[in-house]
C-alpha positions as CSV (number, residue, x, y, z in Angstrom):
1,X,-7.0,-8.4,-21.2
2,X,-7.8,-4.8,-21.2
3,X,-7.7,-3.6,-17.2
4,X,-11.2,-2.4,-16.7
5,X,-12.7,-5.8,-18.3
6,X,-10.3,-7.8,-16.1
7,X,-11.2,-5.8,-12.7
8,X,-15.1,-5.8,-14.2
9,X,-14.9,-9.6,-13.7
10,X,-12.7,-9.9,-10.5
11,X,-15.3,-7.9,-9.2
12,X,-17.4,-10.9,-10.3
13,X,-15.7,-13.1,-8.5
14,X,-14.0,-11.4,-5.6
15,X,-16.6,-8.7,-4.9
16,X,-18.2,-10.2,-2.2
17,X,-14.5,-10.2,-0.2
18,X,-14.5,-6.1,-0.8
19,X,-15.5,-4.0,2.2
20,X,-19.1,-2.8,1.4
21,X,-17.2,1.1,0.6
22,X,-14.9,-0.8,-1.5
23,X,-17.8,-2.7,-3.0
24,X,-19.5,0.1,-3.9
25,X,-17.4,2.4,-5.2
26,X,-15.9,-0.3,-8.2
27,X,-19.4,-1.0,-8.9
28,X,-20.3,2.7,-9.7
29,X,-16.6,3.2,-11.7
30,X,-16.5,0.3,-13.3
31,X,-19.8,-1.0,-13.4
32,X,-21.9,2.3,-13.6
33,X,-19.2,4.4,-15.3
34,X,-19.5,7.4,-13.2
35,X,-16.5,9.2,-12.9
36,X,-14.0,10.1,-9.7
37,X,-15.9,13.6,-9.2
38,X,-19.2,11.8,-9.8
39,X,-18.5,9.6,-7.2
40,X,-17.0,11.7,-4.8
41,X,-20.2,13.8,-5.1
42,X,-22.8,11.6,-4.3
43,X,-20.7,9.9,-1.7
44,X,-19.7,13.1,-0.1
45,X,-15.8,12.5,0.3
46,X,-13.2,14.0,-2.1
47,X,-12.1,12.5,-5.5
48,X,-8.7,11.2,-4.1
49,X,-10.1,9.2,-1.5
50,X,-12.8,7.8,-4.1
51,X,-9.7,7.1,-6.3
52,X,-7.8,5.5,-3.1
53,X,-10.3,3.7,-2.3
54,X,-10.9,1.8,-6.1
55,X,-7.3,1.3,-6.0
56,X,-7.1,-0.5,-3.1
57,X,-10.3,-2.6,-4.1
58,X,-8.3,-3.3,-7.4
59,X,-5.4,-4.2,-5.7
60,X,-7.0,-6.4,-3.4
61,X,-8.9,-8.3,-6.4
62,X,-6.0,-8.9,-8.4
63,X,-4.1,-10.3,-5.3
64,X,-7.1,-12.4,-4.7
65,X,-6.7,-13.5,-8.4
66,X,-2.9,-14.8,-7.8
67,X,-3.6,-16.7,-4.5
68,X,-7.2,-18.5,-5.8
69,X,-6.8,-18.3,-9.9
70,X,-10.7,-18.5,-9.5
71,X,-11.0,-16.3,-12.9
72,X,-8.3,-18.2,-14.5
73,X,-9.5,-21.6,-14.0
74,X,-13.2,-20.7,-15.0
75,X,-11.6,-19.6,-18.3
76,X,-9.7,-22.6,-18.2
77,X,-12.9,-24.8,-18.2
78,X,-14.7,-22.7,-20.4
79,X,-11.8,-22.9,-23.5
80,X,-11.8,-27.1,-22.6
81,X,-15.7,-27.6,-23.2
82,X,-15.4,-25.5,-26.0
83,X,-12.7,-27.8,-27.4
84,X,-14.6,-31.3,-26.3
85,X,-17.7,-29.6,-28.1
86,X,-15.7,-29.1,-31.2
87,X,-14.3,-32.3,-31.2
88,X,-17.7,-34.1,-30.3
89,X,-19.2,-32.2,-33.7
90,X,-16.0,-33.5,-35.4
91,X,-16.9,-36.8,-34.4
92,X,-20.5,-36.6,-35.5
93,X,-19.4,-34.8,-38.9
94,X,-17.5,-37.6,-39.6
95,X,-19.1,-40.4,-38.4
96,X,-21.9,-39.2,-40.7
97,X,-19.8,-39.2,-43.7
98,X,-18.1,-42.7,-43.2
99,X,-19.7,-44.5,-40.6
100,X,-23.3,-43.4,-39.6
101,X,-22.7,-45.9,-36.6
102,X,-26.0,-45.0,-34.4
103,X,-23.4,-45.5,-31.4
104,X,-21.5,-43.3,-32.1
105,X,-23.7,-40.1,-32.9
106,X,-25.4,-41.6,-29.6
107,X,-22.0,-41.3,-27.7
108,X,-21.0,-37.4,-29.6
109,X,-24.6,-36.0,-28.5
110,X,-24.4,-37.7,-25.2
111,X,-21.1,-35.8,-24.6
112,X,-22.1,-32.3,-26.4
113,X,-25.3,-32.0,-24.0
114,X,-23.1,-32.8,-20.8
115,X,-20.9,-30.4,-22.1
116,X,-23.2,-28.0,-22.6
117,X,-25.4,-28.6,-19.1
118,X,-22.0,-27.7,-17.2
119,X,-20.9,-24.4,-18.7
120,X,-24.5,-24.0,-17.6
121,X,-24.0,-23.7,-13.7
């Protein structure tokens, strides 16, 4: 995963564990995409400690990623309802071709709107 998507959804995760200057400034770099001197200007400190300080936020996001695998497991679950989706379609594709047991398509819908209600939340 390219670096600035993965920090981009640390942040989603993770951002609220960020010191509120450490908050801010990887919401306007990565978020915003101002650059270091942008930054540094409308925050009044120099471009090295903006740059400091996102590093440090990074650092502490991706650490956060290897104790909690919060971002890992939501992909996790998000790559297994995709697969009980496909295979609840490939249950109704071929019970309509062989079977057309009412049952059946009853159970495959049943489980394609639960699937679909928790990727929801």
């Amino acid at each position: 995963m390219a670096k600035n998507l993965e920090i981009s959804i640390l942040f989603d995760f993770y951002g609220d564990m960020l010191t509120d200057k450490q908050r801010n400034m990887v919401e306007y770099y990565y978020n915003d995409d101002l650059s270091l001197a942008e930054i540094a200007e409308n925050e009044g400190i120099t471009r090295q400690g903006v740059r400091d300080s996102i590093k440090r936020a990074e650092s502490q996001l991706l650490d956060m990623e290897d104790r909690l695998g919060l971002a890992r497991r939501f992909n996790e679950m998000k790559s297994g309802f995709e697969s009980i989706r496909n295979a609840a379609n490939n249950i109704r594709e071929y019970n309509g071709r062989y079977g057309r047991s009412r049952d059946i398509e009853e159970c495959a819908v049943r489980i394609l709107d639960i699937s679909r209600h928790l990727c929801e939340l």
